[in-house]
TORPA-4810 file (N, C-alpha, C, O; in nm, 3 decimals):
<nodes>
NODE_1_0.086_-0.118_0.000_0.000_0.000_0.000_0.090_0.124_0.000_0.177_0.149_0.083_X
NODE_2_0.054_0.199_-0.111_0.097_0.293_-0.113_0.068_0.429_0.018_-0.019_0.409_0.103_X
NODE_3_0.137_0.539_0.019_0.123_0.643_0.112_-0.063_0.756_0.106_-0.112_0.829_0.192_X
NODE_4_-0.110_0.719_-0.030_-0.218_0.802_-0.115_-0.324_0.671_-0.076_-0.433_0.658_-0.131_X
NODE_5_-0.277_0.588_0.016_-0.412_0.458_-0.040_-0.456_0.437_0.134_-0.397_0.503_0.219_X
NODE_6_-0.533_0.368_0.161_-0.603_0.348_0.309_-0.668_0.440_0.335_-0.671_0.546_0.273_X
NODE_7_-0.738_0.407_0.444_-0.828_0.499_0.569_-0.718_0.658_0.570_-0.595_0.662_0.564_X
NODE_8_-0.792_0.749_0.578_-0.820_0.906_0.591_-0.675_0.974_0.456_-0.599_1.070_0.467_X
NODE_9_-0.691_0.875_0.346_-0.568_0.932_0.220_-0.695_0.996_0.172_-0.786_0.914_0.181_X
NODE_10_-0.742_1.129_0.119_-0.817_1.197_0.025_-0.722_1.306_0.008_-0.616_1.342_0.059_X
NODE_11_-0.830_1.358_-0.120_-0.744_1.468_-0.162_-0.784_1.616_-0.112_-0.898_1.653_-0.082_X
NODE_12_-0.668_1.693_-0.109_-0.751_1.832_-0.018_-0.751_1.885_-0.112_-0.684_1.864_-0.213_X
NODE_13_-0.867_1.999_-0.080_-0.923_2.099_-0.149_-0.823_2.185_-0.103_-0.775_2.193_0.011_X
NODE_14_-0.796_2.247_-0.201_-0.731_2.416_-0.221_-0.744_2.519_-0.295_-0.748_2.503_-0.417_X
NODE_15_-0.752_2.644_-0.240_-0.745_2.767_-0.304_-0.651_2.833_-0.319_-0.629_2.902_-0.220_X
NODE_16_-0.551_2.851_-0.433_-0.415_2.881_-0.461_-0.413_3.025_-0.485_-0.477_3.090_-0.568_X
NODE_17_-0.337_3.060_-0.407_-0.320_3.201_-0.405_-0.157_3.257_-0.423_-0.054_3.196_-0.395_X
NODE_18_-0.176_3.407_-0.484_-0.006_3.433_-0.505_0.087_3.420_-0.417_0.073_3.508_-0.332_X
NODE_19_0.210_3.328_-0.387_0.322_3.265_-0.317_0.231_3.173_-0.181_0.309_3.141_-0.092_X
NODE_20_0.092_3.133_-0.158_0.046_3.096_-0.076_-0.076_2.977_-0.111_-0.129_3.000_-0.220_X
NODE_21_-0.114_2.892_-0.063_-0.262_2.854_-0.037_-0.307_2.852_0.090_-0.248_2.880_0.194_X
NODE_22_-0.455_2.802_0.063_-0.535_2.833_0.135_-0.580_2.657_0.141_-0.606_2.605_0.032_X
NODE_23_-0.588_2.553_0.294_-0.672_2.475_0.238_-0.789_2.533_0.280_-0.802_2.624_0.362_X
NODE_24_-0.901_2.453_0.196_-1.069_2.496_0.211_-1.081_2.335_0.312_-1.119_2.325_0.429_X
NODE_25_-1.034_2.224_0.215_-1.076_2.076_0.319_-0.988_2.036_0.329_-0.921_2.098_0.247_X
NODE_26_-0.903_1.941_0.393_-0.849_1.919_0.428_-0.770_1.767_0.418_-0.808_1.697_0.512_X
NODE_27_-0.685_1.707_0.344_-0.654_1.594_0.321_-0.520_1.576_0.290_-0.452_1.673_0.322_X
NODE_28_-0.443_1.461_0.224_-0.300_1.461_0.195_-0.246_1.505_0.071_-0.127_1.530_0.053_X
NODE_29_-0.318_1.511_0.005_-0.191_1.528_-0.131_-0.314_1.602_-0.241_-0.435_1.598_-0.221_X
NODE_30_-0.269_1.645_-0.317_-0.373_1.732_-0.432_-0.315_1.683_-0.569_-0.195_1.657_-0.559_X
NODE_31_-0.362_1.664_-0.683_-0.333_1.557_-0.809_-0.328_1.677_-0.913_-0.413_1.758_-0.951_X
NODE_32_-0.135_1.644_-0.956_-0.139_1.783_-1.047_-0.162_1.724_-1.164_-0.126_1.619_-1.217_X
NODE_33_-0.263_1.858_-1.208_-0.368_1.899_-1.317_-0.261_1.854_-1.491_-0.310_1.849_-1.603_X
NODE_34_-0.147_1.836_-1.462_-0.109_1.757_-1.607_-0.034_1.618_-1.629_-0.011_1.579_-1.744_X
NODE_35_0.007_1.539_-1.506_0.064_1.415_-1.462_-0.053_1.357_-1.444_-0.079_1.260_-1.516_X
NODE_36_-0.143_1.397_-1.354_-0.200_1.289_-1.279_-0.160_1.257_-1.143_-0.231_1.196_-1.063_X
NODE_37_-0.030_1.306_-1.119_0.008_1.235_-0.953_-0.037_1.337_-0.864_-0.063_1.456_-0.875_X
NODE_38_-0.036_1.223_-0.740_-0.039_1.292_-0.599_0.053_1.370_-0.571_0.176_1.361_-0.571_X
NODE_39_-0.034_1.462_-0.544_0.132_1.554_-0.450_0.095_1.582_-0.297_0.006_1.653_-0.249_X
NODE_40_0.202_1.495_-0.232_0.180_1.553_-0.064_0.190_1.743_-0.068_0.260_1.826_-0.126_X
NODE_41_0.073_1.744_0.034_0.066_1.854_0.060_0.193_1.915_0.120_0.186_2.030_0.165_X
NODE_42_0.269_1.871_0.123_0.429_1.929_0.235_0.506_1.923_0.075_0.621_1.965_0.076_X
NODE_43_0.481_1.901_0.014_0.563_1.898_-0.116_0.508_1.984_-0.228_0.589_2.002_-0.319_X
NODE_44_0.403_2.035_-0.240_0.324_2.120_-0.330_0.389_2.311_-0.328_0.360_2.408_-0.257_X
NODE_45_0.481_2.291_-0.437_0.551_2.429_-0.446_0.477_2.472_-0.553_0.418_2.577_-0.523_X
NODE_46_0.448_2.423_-0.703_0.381_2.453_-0.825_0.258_2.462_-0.826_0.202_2.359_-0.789_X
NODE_47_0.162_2.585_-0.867_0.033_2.609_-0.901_-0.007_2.710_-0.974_0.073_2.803_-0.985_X
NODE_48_-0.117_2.720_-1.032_-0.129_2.866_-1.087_-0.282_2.895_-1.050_-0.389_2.835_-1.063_X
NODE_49_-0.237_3.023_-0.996_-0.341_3.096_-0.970_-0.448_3.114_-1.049_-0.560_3.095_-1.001_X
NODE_50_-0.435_3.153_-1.179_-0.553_3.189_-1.253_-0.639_3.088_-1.285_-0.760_3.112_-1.287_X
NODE_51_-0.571_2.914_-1.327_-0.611_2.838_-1.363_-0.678_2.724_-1.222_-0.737_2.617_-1.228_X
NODE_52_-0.632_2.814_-1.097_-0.639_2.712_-1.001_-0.631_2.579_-0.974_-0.711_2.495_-0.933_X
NODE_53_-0.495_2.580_-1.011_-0.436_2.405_-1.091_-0.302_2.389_-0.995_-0.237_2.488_-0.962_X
NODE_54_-0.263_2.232_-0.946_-0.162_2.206_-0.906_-0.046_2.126_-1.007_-0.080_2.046_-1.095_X
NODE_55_0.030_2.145_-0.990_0.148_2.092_-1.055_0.276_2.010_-0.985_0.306_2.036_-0.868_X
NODE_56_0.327_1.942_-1.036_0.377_1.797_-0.953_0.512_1.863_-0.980_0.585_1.865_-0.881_X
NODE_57_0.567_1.924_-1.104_0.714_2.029_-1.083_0.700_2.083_-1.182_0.599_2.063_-1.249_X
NODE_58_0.842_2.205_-1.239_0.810_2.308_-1.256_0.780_2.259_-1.454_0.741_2.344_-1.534_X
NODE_59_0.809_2.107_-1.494_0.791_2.054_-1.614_0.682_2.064_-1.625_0.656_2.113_-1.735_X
NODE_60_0.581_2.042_-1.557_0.461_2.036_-1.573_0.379_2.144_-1.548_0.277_2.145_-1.617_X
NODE_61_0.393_2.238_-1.469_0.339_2.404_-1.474_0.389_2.430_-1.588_0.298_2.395_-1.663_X
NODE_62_0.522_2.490_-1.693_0.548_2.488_-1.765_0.467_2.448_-1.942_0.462_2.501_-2.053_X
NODE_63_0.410_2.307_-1.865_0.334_2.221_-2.011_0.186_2.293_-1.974_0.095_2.306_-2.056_X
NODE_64_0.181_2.339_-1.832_0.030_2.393_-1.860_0.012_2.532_-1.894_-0.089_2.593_-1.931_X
NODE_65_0.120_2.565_-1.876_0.154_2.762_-1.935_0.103_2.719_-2.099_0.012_2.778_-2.157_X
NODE_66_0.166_2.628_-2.147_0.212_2.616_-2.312_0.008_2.588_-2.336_-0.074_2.670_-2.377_X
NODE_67_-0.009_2.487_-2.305_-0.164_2.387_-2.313_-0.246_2.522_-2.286_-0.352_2.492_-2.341_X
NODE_68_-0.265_2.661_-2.233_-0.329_2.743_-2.179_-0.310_2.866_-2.256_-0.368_2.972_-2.233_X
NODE_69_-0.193_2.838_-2.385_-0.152_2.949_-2.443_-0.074_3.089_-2.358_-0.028_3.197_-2.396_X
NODE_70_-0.083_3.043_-2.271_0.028_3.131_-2.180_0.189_3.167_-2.252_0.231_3.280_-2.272_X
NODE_71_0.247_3.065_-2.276_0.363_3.042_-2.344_0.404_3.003_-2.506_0.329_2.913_-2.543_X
NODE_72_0.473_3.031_-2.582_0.410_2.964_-2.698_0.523_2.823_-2.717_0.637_2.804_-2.676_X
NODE_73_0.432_2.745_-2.795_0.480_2.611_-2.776_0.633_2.600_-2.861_0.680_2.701_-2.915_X
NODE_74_0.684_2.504_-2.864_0.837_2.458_-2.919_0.771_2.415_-3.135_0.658_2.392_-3.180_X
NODE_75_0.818_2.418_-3.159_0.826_2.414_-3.311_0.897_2.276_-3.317_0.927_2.227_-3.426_X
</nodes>
């Protein structure tokens, strides 16, 4: 069994705010918005505010700048 699996593993709710969050509920890990993985909450540095999205590192905030037209993509 993994660390994300058993009795009281859910995912917390958050409200990502500039250099900060906020939890709203309360649980272990939040699932960034372009992997798929868990991210322990003690490990969650990547998010974006506007999109209110977590990110597992900075490869993947990055792919969601590009996916969001934020950035323009590689040729």
């Amino acid at each position: 069994m993994n660390r994300f699996e058993g009795p009281g593993a859910h995912p917390a709710k958050i409200r990502y705010l500039d250099g900060d969050f906020q939890i709203l509920l309360p649980g272990n890990h939040v699932t960034c918005a372009v992997t798929g993985k868990a991210i322990p909450i003690e490990e969650l540095k990547y998010w974006s505010v506007a999109r209110q999205e977590p990110y597992v590192d900075v490869h993947a905030s990055f792919t969601a700048d590009q996916r969001a037209g934020v950035l323009p993509t590689q040729s």
